[in-house]
MARPA-736483 format. One record per residue (C-alpha): residue in three letters; x, y, z. Coordinates in pm, whole numbers, plus 50000, padded with zeros to 5 digits. Example, Ala and Ser with C-alpha at 12.3 -4.5 7.8 and 13.67 -1.06 7.14 Angstrom:
// MARPA-736483
ala512304955050780
ser513674989450714
// end
This chain:
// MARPA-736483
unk569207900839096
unk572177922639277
unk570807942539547
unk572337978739555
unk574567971539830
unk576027945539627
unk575907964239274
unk578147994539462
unk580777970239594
unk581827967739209
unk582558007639205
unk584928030839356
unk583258054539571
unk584388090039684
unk582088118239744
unk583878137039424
unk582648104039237
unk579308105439025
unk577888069739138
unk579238035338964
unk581138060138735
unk583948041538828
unk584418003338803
unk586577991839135
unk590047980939013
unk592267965139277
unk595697972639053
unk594298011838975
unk593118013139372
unk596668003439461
unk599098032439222
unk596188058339333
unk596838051039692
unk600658051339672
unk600698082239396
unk598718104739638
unk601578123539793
unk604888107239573
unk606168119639246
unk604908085739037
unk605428074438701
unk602168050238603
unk603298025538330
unk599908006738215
unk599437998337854
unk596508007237702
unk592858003137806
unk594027993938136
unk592928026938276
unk595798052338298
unk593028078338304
unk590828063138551
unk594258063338797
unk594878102138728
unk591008107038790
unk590958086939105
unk594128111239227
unk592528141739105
unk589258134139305
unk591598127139627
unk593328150339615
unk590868179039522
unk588788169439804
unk591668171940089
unk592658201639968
unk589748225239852
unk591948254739829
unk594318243539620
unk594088236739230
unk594898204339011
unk596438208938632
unk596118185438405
unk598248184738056
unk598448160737747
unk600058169137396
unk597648174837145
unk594348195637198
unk592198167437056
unk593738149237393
unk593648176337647
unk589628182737523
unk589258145037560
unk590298146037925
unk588298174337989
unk585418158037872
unk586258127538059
unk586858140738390
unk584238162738404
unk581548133638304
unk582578111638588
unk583608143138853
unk581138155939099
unk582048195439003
unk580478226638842
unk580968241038493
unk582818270438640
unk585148248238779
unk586598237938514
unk588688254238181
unk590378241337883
unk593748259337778
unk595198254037407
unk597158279137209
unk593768290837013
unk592618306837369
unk594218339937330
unk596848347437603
unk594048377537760
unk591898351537797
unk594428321337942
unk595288349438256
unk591398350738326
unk591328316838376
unk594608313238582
unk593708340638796
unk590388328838850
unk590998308439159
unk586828294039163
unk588378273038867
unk589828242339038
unk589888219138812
unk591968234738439
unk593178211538149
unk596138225237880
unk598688213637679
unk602178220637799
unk603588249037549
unk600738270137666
unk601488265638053
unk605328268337896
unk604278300837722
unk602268313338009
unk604818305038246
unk607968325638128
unk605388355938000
unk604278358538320
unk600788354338298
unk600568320638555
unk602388313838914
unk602058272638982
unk602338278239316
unk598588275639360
unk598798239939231
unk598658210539444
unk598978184339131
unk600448182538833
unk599468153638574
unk601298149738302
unk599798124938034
unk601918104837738
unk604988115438008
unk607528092837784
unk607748130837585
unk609298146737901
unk612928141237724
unk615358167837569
unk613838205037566
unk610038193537570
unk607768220737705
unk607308191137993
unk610378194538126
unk610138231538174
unk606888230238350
unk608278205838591
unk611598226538656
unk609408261938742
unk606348238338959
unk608958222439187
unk611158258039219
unk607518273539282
unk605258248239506
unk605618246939858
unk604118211539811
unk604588197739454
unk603188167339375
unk603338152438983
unk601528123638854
unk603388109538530
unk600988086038281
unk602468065637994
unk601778033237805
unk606028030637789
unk608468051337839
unk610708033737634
unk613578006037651
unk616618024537716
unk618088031938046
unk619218063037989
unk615698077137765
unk613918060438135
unk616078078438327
unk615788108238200
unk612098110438190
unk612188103538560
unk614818126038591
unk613208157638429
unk609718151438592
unk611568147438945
unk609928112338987
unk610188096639302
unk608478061439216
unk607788041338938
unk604148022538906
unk604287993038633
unk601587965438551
unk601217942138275
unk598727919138145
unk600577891838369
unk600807908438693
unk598307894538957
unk596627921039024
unk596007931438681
unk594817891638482
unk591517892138636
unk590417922338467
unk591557922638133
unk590567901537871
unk592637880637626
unk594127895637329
unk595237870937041
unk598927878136882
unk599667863736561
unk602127871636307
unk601327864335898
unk604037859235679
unk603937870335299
unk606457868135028
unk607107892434828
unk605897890734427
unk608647884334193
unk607957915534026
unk608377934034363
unk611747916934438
unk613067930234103
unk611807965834136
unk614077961934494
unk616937942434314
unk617867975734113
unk616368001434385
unk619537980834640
unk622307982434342
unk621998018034369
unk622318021634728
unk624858004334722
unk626628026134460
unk625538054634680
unk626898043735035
unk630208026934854
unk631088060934745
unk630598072635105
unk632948048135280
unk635408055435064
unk635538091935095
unk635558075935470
unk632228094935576
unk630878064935721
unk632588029035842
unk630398001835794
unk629637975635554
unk627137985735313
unk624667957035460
unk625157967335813
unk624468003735738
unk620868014135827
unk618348053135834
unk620088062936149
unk623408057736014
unk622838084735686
unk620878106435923
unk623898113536163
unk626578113035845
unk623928142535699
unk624308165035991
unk628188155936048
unk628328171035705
unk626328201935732
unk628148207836056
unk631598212735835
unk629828228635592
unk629738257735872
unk633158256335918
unk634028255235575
unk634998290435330
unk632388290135046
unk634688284434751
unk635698250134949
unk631698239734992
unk631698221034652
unk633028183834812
unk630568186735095
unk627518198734894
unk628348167034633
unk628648145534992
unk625348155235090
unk623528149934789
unk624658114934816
unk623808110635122
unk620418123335054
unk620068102534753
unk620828071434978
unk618378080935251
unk615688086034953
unk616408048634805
unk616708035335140
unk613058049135167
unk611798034134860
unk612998001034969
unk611058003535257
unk607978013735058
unk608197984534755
unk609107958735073
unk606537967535347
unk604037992235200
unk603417984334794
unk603637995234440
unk601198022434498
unk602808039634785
unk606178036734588
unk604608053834280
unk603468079834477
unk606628087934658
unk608398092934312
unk605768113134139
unk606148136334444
unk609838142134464
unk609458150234095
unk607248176534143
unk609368189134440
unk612248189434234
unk615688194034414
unk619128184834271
unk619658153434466
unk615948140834369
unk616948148733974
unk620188129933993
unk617898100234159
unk614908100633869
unk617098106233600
unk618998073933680
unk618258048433416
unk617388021433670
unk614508050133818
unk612918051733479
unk612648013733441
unk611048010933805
unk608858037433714
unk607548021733386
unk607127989233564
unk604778009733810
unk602858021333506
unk601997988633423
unk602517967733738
unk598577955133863
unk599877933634137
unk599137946934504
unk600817935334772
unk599697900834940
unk598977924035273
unk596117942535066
unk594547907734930
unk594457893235278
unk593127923435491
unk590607925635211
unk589757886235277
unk589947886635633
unk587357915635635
unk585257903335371
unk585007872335548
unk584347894535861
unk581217916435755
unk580177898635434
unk580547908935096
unk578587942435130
unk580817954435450
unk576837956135620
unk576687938635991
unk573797918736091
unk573707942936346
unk571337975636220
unk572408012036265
unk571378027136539
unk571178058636350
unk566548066236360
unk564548067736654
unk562528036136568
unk565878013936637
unk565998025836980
unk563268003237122
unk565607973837035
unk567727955337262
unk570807974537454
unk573117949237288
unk571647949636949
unk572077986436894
unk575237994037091
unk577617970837038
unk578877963136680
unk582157945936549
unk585217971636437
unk588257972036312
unk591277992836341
unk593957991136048
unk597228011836187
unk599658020435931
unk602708041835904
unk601648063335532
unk599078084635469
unk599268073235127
unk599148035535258
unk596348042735507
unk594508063235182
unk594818032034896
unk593628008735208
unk590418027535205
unk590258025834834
unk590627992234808
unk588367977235087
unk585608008934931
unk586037989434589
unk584877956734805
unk582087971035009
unk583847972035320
unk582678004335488
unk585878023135610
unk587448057935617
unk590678070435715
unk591978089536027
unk595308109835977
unk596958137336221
unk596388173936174
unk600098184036007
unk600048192135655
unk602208170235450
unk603568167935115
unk600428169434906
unk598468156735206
unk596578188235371
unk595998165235729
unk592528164635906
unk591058194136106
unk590208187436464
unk586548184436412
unk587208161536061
unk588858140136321
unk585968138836591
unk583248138736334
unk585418106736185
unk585828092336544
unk582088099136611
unk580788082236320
unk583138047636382
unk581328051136710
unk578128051036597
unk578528022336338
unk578248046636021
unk580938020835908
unk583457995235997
unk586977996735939
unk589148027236088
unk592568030335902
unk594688051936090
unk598318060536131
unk600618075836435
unk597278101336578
unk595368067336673
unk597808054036875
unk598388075237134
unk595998091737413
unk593098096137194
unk589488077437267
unk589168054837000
unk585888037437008
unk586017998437132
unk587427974336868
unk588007937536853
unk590597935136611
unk593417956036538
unk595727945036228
unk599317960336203
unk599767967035864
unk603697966535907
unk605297958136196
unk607227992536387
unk610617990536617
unk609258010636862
unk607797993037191
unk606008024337314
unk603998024736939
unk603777984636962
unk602197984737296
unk599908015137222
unk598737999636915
unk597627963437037
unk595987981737347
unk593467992937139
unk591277958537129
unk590557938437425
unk588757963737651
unk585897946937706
unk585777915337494
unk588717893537380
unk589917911437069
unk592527901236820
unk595917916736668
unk597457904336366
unk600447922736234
unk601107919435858
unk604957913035759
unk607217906135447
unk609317878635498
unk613357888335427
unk612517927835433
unk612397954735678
unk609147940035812
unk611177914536002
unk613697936236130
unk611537958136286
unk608997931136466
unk612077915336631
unk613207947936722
unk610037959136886
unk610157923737092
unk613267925737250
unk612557958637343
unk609197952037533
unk611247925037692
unk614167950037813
unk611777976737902
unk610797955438209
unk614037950138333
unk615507983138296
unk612527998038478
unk613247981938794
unk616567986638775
unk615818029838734
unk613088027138966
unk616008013639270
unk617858042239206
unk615358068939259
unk615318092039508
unk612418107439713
unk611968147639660
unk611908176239904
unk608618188940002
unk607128207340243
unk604118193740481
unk600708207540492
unk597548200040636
unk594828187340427
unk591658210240459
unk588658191340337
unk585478198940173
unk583238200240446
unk579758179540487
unk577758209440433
unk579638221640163
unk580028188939985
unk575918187840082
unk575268220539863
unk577368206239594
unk575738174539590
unk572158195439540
unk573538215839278
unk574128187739039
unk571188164839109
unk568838195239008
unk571148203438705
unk571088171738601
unk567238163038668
unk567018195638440
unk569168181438166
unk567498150538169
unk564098166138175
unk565148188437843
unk566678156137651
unk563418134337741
unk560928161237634
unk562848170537305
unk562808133137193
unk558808134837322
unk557678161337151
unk560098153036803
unk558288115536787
unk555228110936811
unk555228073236868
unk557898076037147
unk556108066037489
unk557738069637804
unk557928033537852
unk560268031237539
unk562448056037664
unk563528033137946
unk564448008837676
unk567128035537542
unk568668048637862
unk572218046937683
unk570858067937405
unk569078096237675
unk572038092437870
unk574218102437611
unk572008125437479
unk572168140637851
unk576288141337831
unk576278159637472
unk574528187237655
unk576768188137942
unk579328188337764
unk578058219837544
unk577408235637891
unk580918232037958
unk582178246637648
unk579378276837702
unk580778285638087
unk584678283737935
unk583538311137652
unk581338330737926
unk584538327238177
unk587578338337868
unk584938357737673
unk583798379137967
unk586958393438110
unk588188399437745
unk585148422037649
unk586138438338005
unk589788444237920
unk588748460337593
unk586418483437730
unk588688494438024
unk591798500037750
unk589258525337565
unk588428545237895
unk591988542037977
unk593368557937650
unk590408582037661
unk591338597338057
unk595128602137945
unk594068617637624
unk592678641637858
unk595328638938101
unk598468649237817
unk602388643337854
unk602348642038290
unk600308611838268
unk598598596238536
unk599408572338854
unk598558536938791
unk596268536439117
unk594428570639015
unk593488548538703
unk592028519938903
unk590238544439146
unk588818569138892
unk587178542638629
unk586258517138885
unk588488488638743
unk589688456238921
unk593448452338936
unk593678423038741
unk591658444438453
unk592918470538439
unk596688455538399
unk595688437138154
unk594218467737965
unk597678484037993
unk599628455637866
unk597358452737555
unk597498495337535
unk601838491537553
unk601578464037288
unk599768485437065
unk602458517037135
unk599648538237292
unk601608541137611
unk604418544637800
unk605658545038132
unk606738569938267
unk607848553238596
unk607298522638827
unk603468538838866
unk603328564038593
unk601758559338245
unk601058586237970
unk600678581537601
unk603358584637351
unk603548612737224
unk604038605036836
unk603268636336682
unk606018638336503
unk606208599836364
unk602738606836287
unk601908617835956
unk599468643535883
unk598638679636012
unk597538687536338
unk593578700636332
unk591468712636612
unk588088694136596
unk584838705536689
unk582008676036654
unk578668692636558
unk576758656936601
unk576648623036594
unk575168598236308
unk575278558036251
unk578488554636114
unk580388588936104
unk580508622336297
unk580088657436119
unk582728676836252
unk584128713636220
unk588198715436155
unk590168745436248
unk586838765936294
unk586208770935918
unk585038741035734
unk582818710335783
unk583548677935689
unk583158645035746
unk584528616435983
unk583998582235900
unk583888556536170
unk587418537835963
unk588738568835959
unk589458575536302
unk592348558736530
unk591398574336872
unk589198572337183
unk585608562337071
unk584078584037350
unk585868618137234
unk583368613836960
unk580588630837138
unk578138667037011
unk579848695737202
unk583468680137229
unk586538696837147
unk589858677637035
unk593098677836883
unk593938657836601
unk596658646436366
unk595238632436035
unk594388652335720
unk591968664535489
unk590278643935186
unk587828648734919
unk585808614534876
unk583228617234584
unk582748655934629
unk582588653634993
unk585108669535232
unk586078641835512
unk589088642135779
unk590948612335856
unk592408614436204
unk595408590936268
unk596338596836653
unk594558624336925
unk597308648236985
// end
């Protein structure tokens, strides 16, 4: 048995560490060392621990320098939550010192959390840091780190490159941390990436470096070949006669060069926008040659699609593509279906029962896999009684991950292995698309959550499961087409392997696209490496200026320390006593033998915790800012056309800066008020865009839901609570106002609508 001393030695330690959070990684200990106070770009594939390298950074660095803050951004909120999550698990920090940022925080509440300075430790995807940036609701100054995860997106006008640009022209000290599985194979894409993120380093393992092989475990490649039915070849036979009608007619109206065989996607794509550039140019009664050009082209980029689809995908996913355009309609997409060759494929569709080979053997493989029924040997771990069982016999179960390009492909996949009792769901991206309304960000989790927890077997996902996102351990991954891009190919087979030897088969048509594209993506994994050292010779290191580190001292890191074991004794005590007192036959004994399950059950509620102090944090200052924007439109009411100095404001309600500027920015948004000067505000006068009479009101009292008020001194009437557009604490018994609104008879009873307080 390892002693403790021995146990630790296989786990990073650092006081910001919770203990053997961390497994010790000689490769990871190495790019954290030299990232601390460089501009690095970390190139890992996946599951070798990108996050565990920007973790081990974070807790360096936010331990040197207590004062200062760390940002951390990703793409997608699903990712940025995920971090969040992560971080704070393994961190040694309090609730309130850390906050999630996505666009559906409200901007009020974003400038809470950026001007709370107690929050050290804030997560957000860039176009909110962009937005919050340029409307002048954030400074990075503050910031002694910036992390920027799936970095190979820092290219063109990407919200990444922004917030790079304004954090180096802002921090005295600027230090980014760059994380990607690839950036790419092109010099120039590479370059640029370092380029924009100001990159002073570049940080690249592989399953073969030395310092990486003795922690990784072997992943399988192999390649299976299908050919494609005879049916299928003839459904592409005429679908390739008329593309090549299509792109003859192009080349010789000489709007593209090559040879119909050598002309591919990214060809048409640029010829489209070359034309709708002249169209620009061009007078309207000399469109009609250009508008017959594009629909061409269009036409040829919609065949070139549907060979793609009866090649690589199937029958099915064809079908579906034309039943769609139909009910798009669209000139180019009538030409297409009305084209006698179109009807024919279409009729063979109809009739056509012959999948492709790819469905037949992932349907085998699988079968062959989980037996018949899709049902492990290994039980759910899903009721109480289960949890007695061995650790391995509830926790670890065999998955698989299907990755495909379609929705529609990833959809019939599930229908298929369904019809053969092979338990598996699909797992799409959030974006609406044609017919397809996406999956929420808590479909997604719930989906992700379930895989997790062996509800079934099979994932089939498409684009959202390669990148970033924590998909739960699998052992085989199948490609069900092969993709040209070596950022997607290396994301993809990173998902098996993590802790067991896992498996990758990628599915391909033999003399199709399918074989274009997997000896595309090879050659570019293979010039990836050698352009990278090539950029990283050339960069240069970045102008920053010193400062001391000021470390968390022994005491303070002593009070910390206290602060989280009782917390967490109190968590632990909570999940142990709920599971107590909910089963009866649950003894304490058993519990040890389902620490993983308490232990989770333990980070659920943390994590709820967390999500509790960030709506406490956002939620707080915004019920603040809308109570001081009441008083303050309620003391100029008073006040009248002079209005009031900005510091008599502060002073004479008792409001914090921070408040009480916020209160006037959400008062000008709303027209309310102007300013007068640099420290003057007043309302706007709008009495004469308002419509309506001007009345002098007299409230006689108070009751739930309207006042009863005298108008002009000679009648009484009533004022609803949606009737009136002014300062809720003018509507007290005894007080006098002006108002412009009118008079209203609603079922016999005289009310008053006011509009504005004059």
């Amino acid at each position: 048995m390892q002693s403790k001393t021995e146990k630790s030695q296989h786990f990073v330690s650092h006081p910001l560490l919770r203990e053997e959070s961390i497994e010790f990684r000689a490769y990871q200990n190495n790019i954290c060392q030299s990232a601390i106070d460089k501009n690095t770009l970390v190139i890992l594939p996946t599951a070798l621990g990108k996050t565990i390298i920007s973790l081990l950074v974070c807790a360096n660095t936010l331990y040197n320098y207590k004062d200062n803050r760390v940002l951390i951004m990703a793409p997608t909120r699903p990712l940025v939550n995920q971090h969040m999550i992560s971080f704070y698990s393994t961190l040694k920090i309090l609730e309130d010192q850390v906050a999630l940022l996505t666009g559906k925080i409200n901007p009020t509440e974003r400038r809470a959390v950026w001007n709370n300075s107690h929050i050290k430790l804030i997560f957000a995807t860039p176009e909110v840091v962009k937005n919050d940036i340029e409307e002048n609701r954030t400074s990075l100054r503050d910031f002694i780190l910036l992390v920027f995860d799936e970095a190979h997106r820092a290219v063109k006008d990407y919200a990444y490159t922004f917030v790079a640009n304004e954090y180096i022209k802002q921090s005295i000290h600027p230090v980014i941390l760059a994380l990607t599985a690839s950036p790419g194979s092109q010099k120039q894409r590479i370059q640029e990436v370092c380029d924009n993120l100001f990159i002073e380093q570049v940080q690249y393992r592989s399953e073969e470096d030395y310092d990486v092989k003795s922690y990784i475990n072997p992943i399988e490649v192999k390649w299976e070949w299908f050919d494609l039915p005879s049916e299928y070849q003839y459904i592409r036979t005429l679908l390739k006669s008329m593309l090549e009608e299509k792109l003859n007619w192009l080349i010789q109206r000489r709007l593209i060069a090559n040879h119909p065989r050598w002309i591919f996607k990214r060809n048409l794509i640029n010829v489209g926008e070359q034309i709708r550039y002249n169209l620009e140019l061009t007078m309207e009664e000399q469109r009609g040659p250009l508008y017959l050009a594009l629909s061409y082209q269009g036409s040829a980029l919609s065949l070139m699609y549907c060979i793609e689809l009866i090649e690589s995908q199937g029958s099915h996913s064809l079908d579906t593509f034309l039943n769609r355009i139909e009910s798009e309609g669209g000139k180019s997409h009538k030409s297409l279906l009305n084209d006698p060759r179109i009807k024919e494929i279409r009729t063979l569709l109809n009739k056509l029962s012959i999948e492709h080979p790819k469905f037949k053997y992932i349907v085998d493989i699988l079968k062959t896999r989980y037996g018949c029924s899709g049902v492990l040997t290994q039980q759910s771990n899903s009721n109480i009684e289960e949890q007695s069982l061995p650790e391995d016999h509830l926790f670890h179960d065999s998955r698989a991950l299907i990755f495909t390009q379609y929705r529609d492909t990833a959809k019939h996949i599930v229908e298929i292995l369904s019809e053969n009792g092979i338990r598996a769901s699909r797992f799409v991206g959030q974006a609406k698309r044609q017919g397809d309304p996406g999956m929420k960000q808590d479909e997604q989790t719930n989906i992700l959550e379930s895989f997790r927890e062996g509800e079934f077997d099979v994932l089939v996902a498409t684009s959202i499961a390669e990148e970033g996102l924590d998909i739960p351990e699998v052992d085989l991954v199948i490609f069900y087409e092969p993709i040209p891009s070596e950022i997607r190919y290396i994301q993809r087979r990173g998902r098996t392997g993590r802790k067991t030897a896992g498996s990758v088969i990628i599915l391909a048509a033999k003399d199709t696209i399918d074989e274009r594209y997997l000896n595309a993506s090879k050659r570019r994994v293979q010039k990836m490496k050698q352009v990278l050292s090539l950029v990283d010779a050339e960069l240069k290191p970045a102008n920053r200026s010193i400062i001391p580190p000021n470390p968390i001292t022994d005491e303070e890191m002593q009070m910390l320390h206290s602060t989280i074991r009782r917390n967490d004794l109190r968590l632990r005590k909570e999940v142990e006593t709920k599971i107590l007192t909910s089963n009866d036959n649950i003894t304490k004994a058993s519990i040890s033998n389902v620490s993983k399950y308490v232990n989770k059950s333990v980070q659920r509620k943390r994590q709820s915790l967390l999500t509790s102090e960030e709506e406490r944090i956002t939620g707080q200052f915004r019920r603040q800012v809308d109570r001081a924007a009441r008083r303050i439109h309620s003391l100029l009411a008073r006040t009248g056309k002079s209005g009031l100095n900005f510091d008599y404001v502060c002073d004479n309600i008792g409001l914090d800066n921070q408040v009480a500027t916020e209160a006037l920015q959400q008062l000008e948004k709303l027209k309310r008020i102007e300013w007068i000067d640099d420290d003057t505000v007043a309302l706007i006068d709008n009495l004469k865009k308002s419509p309506g009479k001007i009345y002098d009101v007299y409230v006689e009292k108070i009751i739930q839901g309207r006042a009863i008020v005298t108008v002009d001194g000679k009648w009484h009437a009533r004022l609803n609570h949606y009737d009136y557009e002014g300062p809720r604490d003018l509507l007290k018994k005894g007080n006098e106002f002006k108002g412009i609104g009118e008079l209203y008879s609603s079922q016999g009873v005289l009310s008053l609508r006011i509009r504005q307080i004059a």
